[in-house]
Wavefront OBJ file of the C-alpha trace (Angstrom):
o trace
v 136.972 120.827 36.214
v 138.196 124.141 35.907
v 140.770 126.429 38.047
v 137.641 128.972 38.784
v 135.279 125.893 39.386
v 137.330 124.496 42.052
v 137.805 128.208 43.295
v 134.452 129.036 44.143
v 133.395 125.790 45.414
v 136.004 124.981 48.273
v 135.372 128.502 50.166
v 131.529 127.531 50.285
v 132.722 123.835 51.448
v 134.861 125.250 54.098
v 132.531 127.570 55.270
v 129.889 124.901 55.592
v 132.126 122.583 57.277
v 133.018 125.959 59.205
v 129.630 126.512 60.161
v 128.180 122.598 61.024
v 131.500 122.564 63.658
v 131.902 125.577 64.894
v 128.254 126.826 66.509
v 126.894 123.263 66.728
v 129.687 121.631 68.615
v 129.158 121.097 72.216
v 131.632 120.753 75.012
v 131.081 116.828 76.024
v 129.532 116.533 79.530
v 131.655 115.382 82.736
v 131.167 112.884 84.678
v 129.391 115.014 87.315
v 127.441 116.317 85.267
v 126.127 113.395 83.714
v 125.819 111.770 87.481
v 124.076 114.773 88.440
v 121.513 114.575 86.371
v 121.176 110.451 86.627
v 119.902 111.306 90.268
v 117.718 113.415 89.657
v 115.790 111.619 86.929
v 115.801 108.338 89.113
v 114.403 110.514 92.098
v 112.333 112.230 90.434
v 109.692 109.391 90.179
v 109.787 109.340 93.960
v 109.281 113.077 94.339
v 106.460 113.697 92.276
v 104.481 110.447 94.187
v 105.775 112.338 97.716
v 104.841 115.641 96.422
v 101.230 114.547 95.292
v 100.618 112.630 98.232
v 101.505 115.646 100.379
v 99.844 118.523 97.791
v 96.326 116.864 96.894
v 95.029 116.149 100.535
v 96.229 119.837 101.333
v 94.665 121.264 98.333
v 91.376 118.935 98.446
v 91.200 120.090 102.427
v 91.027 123.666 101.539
v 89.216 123.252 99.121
v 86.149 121.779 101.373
v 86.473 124.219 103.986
v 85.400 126.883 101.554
v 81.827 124.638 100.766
v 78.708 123.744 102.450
v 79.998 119.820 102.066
v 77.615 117.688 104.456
v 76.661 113.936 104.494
v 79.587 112.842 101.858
v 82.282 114.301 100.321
v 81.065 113.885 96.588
v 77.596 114.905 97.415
v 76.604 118.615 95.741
v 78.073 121.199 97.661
v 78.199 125.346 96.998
v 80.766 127.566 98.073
v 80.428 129.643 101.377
v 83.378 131.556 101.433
v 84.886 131.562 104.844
v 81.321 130.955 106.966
v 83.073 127.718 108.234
v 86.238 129.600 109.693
v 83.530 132.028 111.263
v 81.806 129.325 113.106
v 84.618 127.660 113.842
v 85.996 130.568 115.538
v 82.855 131.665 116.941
v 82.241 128.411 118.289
v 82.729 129.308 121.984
v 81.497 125.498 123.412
v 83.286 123.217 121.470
v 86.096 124.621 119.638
v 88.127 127.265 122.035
v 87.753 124.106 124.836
v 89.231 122.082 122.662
v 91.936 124.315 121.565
v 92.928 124.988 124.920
v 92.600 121.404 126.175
v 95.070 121.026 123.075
v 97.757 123.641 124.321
v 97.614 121.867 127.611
v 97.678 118.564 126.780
v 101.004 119.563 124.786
v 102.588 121.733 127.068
v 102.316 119.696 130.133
v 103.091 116.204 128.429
v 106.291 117.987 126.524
v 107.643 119.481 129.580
v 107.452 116.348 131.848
v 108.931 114.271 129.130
v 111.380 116.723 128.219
v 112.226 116.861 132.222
v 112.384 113.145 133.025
v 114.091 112.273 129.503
v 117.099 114.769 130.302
v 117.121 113.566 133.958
v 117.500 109.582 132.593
v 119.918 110.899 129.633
v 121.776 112.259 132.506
v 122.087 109.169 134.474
v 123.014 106.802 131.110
v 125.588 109.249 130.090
v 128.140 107.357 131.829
v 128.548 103.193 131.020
v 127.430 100.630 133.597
v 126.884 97.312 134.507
v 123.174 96.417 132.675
v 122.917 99.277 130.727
v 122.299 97.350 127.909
v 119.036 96.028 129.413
v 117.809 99.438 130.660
v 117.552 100.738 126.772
v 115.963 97.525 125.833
v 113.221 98.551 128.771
v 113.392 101.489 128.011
v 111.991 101.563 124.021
v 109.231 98.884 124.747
v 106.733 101.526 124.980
v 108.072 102.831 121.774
v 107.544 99.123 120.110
v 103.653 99.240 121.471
v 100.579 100.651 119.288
v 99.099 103.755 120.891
v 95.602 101.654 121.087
v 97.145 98.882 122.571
v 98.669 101.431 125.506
v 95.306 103.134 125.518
v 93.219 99.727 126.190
v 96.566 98.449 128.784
v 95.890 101.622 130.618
v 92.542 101.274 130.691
v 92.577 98.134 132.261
v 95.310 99.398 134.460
v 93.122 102.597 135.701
v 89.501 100.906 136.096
v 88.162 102.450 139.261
v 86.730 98.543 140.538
v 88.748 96.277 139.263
v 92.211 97.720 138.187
v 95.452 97.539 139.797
v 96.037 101.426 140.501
v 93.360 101.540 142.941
v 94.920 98.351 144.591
v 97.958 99.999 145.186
v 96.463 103.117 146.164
v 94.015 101.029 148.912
v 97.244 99.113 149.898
v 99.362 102.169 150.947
v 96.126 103.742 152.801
v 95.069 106.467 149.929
v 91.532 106.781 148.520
v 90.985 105.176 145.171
v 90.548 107.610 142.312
v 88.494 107.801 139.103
v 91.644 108.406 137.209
v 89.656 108.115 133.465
v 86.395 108.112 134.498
v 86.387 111.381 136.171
v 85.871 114.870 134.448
v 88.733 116.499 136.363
v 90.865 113.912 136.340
v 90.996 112.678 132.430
v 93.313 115.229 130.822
v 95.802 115.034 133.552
v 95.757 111.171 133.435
v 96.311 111.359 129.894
v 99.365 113.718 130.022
v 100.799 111.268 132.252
v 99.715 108.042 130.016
v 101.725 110.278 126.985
v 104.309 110.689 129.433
v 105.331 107.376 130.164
v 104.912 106.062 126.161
v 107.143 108.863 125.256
v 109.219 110.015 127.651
v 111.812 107.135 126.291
v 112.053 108.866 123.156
v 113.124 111.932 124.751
v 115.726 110.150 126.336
v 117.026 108.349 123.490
v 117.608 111.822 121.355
v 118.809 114.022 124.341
v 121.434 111.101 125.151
v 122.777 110.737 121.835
v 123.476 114.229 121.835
v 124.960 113.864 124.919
v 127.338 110.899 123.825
v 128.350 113.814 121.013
v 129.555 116.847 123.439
v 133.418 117.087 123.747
v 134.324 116.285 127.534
v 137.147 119.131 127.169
v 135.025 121.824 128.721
v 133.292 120.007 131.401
v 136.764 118.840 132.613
v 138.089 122.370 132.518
v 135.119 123.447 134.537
v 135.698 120.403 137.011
v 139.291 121.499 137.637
v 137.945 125.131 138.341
v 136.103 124.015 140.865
v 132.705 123.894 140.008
v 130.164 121.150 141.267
v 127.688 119.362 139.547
v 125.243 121.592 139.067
v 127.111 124.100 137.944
v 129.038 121.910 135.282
v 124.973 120.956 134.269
v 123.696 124.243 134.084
v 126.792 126.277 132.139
v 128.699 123.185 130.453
v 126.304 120.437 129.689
v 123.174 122.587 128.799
v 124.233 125.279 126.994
v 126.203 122.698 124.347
v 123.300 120.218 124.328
v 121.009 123.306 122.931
v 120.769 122.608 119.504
v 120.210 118.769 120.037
v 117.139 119.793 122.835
v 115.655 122.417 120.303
v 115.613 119.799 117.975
v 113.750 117.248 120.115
v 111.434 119.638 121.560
v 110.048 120.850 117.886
v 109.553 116.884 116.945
v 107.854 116.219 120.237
v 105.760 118.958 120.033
v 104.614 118.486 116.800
v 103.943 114.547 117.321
v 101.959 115.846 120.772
v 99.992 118.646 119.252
v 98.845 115.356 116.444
v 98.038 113.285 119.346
v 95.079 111.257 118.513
v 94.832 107.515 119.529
v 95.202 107.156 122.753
v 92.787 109.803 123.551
v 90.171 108.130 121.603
v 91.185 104.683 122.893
v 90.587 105.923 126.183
v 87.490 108.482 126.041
v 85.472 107.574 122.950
v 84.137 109.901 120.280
v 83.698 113.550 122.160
v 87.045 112.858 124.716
v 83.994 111.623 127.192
v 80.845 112.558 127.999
v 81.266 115.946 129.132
v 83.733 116.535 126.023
v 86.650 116.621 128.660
v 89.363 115.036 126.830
v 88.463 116.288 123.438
v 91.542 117.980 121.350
v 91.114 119.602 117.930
v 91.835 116.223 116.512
v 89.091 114.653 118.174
v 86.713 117.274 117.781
v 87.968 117.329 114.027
v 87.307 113.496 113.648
v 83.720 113.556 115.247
v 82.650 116.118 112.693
v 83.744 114.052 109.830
v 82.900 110.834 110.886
v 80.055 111.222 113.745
v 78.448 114.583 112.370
v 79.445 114.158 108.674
v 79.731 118.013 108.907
v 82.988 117.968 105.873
v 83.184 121.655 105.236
v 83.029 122.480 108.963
v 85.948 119.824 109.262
v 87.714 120.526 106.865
v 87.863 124.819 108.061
v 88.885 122.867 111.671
v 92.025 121.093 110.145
v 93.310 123.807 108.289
v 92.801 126.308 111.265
v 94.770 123.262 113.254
v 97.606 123.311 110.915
v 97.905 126.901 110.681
v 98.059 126.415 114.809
v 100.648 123.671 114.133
v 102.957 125.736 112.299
v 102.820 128.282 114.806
v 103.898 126.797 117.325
v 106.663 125.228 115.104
v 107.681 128.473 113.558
v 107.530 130.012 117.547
v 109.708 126.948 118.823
v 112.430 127.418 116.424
v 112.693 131.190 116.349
v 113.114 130.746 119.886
v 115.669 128.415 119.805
v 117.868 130.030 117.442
v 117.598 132.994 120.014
v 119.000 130.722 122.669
v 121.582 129.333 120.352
v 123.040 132.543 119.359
l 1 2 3 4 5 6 7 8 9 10 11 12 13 14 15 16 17 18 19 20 21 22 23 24 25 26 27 28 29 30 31 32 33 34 35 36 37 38 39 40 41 42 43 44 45 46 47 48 49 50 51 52 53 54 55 56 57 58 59 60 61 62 63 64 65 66 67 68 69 70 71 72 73 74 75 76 77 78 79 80 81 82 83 84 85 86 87 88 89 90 91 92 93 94 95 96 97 98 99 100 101 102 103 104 105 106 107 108 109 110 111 112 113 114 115 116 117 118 119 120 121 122 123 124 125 126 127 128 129 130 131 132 133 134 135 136 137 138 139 140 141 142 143 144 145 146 147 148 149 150 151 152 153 154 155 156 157 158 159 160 161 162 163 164 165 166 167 168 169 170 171 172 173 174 175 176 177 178 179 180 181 182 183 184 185 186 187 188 189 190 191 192 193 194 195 196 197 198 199 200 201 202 203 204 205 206 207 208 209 210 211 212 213 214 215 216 217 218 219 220 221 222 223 224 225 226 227 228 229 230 231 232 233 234 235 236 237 238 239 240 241 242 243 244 245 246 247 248 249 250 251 252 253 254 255 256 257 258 259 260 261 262 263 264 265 266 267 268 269 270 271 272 273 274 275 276 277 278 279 280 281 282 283 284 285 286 287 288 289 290 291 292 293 294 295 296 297 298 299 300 301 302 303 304 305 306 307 308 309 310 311 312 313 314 315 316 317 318 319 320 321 322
């Protein structure tokens, strides 16, 4: 091999070897950044059975509010364009009743529970003898089906033969109707959602309790102030966040309400349709009227409701907390 041979050939080789290293070679990956992408590929499995779950019954909603569906859901149907949101909304005898009935039944159940749960959080702030057993008492009608409380209650509130109207004879009151009575249903209920979840309202507001620092409501005590005052500008103001918090979930879970009120009242929330909420009015199109399209326009116009109220509740409580 010649001088020139070997002269030509071993700039070409080194600029090869120059060119397979030098744009081609890649930094080797950390640790994190292997582990980073690790969790996402074994989550991702998880997500995309979450995300369908959540997207397709959205999607396949909407999609049947915009038709004529009626008598199944896979019978032929043609598209009507927002007719069912118009009759919805100009349904003056069954829907706007059962919208307010809705608001009502939330607001009044979510303020009493809110009320008694932060008077009880209150009084379990502070250790004492059995206070083990009250929180056992206390989450049993957390442990308990809503059906189950809805049939227990209706044995309890039976104008003949239940035990209410015992008591109420014993201490020299008139018996009541309690369920059975048109004025009387959607404030019995209230108080039925009251006592199931009024411990769960206690439970959240008292952990947050357990969380404040007890610098500030000493500093308070040694200035003098009483209890109320320690309650009102201490206690309350700090426990914000953790009461924003459980009023949105509460809220949300009584706006959804569904089981006991049919437990209790039947398809139509009664005879005189005066326990029925959006969800039961919702249900006895589907199921009673087979109405799908009409349905379907009531659910979506309920979760757009829904998020109001959620997107209302939390703009308002980052007002207070700021």
């Amino acid at each position: 091999m010649s001088t020139t041979e070997v002269s030509t050939t071993a700039p070409g080789r080194t600029a090869g070897a120059a060119r397979e290293t030098g744009p081609r070679t890649r930094a080797p990956r950390t640790f994190e950044q292997a582990n980073r992408r690790l969790k996402w590929a074994m989550l991702a499995p998880a997500l995309i059975f979450v995300g369908l779950m959540i997207v397709f019954p959205l999607v396949f909603t909407l999609n049947l509010s915009f038709t004529d569906a009626f008598g199944a859901v896979n019978a032929k149907k043609g598209y009507v364009g927002l007719r069912n949101f118009t009759d919805a909304l100009g349904d003056s005898r069954r829907f706007w009743p059962a919208a307010r009935r809705t608001l009502i039944f939330t607001v009044g159940a979510v303020v009493l529970e809110t009320l008694f749960g932060l008077a009880l959080a209150m009084l379990m702030r502070k250790p004492f003898r059995g206070m083990r057993w009250v929180r056992t008492v206390l989450i049993i009608p957390l442990l308990t089906t809503p059906v189950a409380i809805g049939i227990l209650w209706l044995l309890i509130l039976d104008p003949t033969n239940g035990i209410a109207n015992h008591l109420l004879s014993s201490a020299g009151l008139p018996p009541q109707e309690f369920l059975g009575s048109v004025s009387q249903s959607l404030p019995t209920l209230m108080l039925i959602d009251v006592w199931q979840w009024t411990p769960m309202m206690t439970l959240l507001l008292l952990a947050g309790l357990t969380t404040l620092p007890e610098e500030p409501e000493e500093a308070s005590r040694v200035d003098g102030a009483n209890g109320w005052q320690r309650f009102r500008y201490v206690i309350l103001p700090m426990l914000g966040p953790t009461l924003a918090t459980a009023l949105v979930l509460r809220s949300v879970d009584a706006l959804k309400t569904f089981d006991i009120l049919y437990a209790t009242k039947g398809p139509g929330g009664g005879s005189d349709f005066e326990a029925e909420t959006l969800n039961v009015y919702s249900y006895g199109l589907t199921f009673d009227y087979q109405e799908y399209g009409l349905a379907s326009a009531v659910l979506v116009l309920f979760t757009l409701f829904i998020i109001g109220v959620v997107l209302l509740l939390r703009r308002r409580a980052g007002r207070k907390s700021a």
